[in-house]
N, C-alpha and C positions, 0 to 999 in steps of 0.2 A: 148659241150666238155669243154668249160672254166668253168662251172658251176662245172661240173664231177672232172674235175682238182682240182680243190678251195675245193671241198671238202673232197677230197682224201688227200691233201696238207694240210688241219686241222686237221685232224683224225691222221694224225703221232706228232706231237707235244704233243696232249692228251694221245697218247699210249705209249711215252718216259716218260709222268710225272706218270703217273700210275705205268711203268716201276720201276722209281725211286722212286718212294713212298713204294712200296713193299719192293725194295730193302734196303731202310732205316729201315723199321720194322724188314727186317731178321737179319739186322744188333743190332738193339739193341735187340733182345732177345737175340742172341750169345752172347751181352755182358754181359745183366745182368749174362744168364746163368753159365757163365764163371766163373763172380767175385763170383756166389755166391759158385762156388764150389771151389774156391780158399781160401774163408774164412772159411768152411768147413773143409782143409783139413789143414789151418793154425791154427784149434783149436780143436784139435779131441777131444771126452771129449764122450767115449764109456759109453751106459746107464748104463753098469754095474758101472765104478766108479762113477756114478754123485748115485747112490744106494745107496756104499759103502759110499762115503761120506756121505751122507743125516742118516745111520745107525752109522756113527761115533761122529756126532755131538751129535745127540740124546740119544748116550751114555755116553757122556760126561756129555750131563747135567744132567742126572739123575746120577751122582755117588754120589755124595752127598748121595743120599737115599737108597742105594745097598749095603751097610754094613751089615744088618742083626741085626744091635744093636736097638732091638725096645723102642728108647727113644722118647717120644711124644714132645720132644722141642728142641732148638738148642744143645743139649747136643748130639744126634744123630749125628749131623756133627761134632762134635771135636769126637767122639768114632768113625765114618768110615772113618777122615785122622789117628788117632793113629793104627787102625785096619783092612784096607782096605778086610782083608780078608773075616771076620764077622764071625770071630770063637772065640771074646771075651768069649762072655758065657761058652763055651765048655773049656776054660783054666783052668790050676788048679787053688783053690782058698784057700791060706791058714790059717793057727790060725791068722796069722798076720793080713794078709788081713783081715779078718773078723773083727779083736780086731780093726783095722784102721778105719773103717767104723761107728763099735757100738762110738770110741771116736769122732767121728767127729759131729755125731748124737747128742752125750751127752753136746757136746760144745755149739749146736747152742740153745740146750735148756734152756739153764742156760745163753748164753752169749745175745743172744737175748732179753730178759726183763732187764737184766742187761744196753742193750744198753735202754732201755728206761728208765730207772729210772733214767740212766744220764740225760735225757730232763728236767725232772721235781725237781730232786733233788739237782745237779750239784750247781756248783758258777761260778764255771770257765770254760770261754767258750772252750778252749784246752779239756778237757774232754766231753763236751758235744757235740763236735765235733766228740770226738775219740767213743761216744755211737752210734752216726750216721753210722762212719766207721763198724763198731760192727754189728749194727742193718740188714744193707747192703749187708756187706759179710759174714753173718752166715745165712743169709736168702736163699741167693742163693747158697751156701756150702749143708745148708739144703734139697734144693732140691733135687740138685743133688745127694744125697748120699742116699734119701730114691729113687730115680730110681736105681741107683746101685746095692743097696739091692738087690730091686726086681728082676732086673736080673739074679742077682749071687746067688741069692735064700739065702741071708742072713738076718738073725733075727733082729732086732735093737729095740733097748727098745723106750719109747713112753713117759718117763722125764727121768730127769737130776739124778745123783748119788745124796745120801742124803747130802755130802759135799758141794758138789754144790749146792743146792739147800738151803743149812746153810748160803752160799756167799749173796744168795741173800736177804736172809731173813735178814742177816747184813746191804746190802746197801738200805730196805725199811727201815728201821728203823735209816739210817744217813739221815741228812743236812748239805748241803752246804762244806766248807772245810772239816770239818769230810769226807763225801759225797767223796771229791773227792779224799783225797789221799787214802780212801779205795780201790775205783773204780782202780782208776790208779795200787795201790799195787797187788790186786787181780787176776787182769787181764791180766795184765805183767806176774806174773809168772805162771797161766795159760798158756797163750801163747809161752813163753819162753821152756816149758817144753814137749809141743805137736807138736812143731819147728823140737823139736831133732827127737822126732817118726816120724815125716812126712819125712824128710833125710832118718833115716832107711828104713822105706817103699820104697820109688822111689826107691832104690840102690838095694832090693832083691826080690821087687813082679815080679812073671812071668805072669802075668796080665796084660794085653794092660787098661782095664778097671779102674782098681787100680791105675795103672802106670798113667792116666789120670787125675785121681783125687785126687792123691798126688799131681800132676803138680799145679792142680788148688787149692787146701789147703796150699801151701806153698806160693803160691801169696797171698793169702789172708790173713793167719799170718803174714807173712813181713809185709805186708801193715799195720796191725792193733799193731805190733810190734812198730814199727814208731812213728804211730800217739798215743800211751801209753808215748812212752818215750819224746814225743815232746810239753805233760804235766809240766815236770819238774818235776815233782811229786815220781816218784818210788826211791826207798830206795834204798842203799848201802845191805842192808838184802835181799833183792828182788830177788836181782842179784846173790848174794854168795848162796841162798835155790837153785834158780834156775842150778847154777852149780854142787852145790853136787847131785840135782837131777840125771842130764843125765851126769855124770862122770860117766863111767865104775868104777866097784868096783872089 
């Protein structure tokens, strides 16, 4: 009977921790279950917007390229923030516009070896500098305007007018100071005079594309403006040709 007892009187202390071991297990799964639905409901985030989001980002990055302006270099991205819509092409394009483009073309032709004849001919370094300026930004004017063309479906000749091309056949044949107050003179009032058309254009083409590249032709004149006048070299005559040029008559 004590034996029966003793063992009867073990077997309940094993059934109490059993008891409480289960009970701790139902206990923490209610908890976790709990917390996780708490953080669930603290951050609802339905698949549809986490979609919509994932579809808005991916739109964003590609605008850059959804303009419809098919320029194969970064010129593409300044034509779809000027154009977002990408109905550049389709704009009108007029006598203007088109004469804007052929003079732009005709500059880089003529002003481009010109910037190199300053390298080798030059005395003064302020000139050979201002050839570099020259060389730099007619290059990249250049580009951009035989993309344009093609766009806009406009013709542009392939050298410089025979004046031009007289300018330069003058500065193969200087040296040195000769060299450079020709360079300096030339150049200036080239510049000066293609200044005034690039104002006219910006103010009346209905062109997003045009409109663009006026923007960027007149940074570039200024700039080369400057660095002419920053010679010392250009004449009192330079200046006064260049105003009765673009004075209204």
């Amino acid at each position: 009977m004590r034996s029966n007892r003793r063992a009867a009187e073990s077997k309940v202390p094993r059934t109490i921790a059993v008891i409480v071991a289960v009970c701790a297990v139902i206990a923490t799964v209610l908890i976790v279950t709990r917390g996780g639905d708490d953080e669930a409901s603290a951050s609802p985030t339905p698949a549809g917007a986490a979609a919509r989001g994932g579809s808005e980002q991916s739109g964003a990055a590609g605008y850059g390229h959804s303009s419809g302006v098919p320029h194969g270099t970064g010129a593409q991205e300044d034509a779809a923030a000027d154009d977002p819509s990408g109905q550049t092409g389709s704009q009108p394009v007029t006598e203007v516009d088109k004469t804007f483009l052929v003079k732009v073309r005709q500059a880089g032709l003529w002003e481009i070896p010109a910037g190199r004849l300053a390298q080798t001919n030059a005395s003064s370094e302020a000139v050979k500098r201002a050839g570099l300026h020259l060389m730099d930004g007619h290059s990249k004017l250049d580009q951009l305007v035989r993309e344009d063309a093609k766009i806009l479906g406009v013709a542009i000749p392939d050298e410089a007018t025979a004046e031009q091309q007289g300018w330069v056949k003058q500065m193969e044949n200087a040296r040195g100071a000769e060299f450079d107050r020709l360079f300096a003179n030339l150049l200036r009032s080239s510049h000066g005079k293609i200044f005034a058309t690039i104002g006219e254009v910006r103010a009346a083409t209905q062109n997003d594309l045009i409109r663009r590249h006026a923007r960027q032709a007149n940074q570039t004149v200024l700039d080369h403006l400057e660095v002419l006048e920053d010679t010392g070299l250009v004449d009192r005559a330079t200046f006064t040709d260049v105003e009765t040029a673009v004075t209204p008559q």
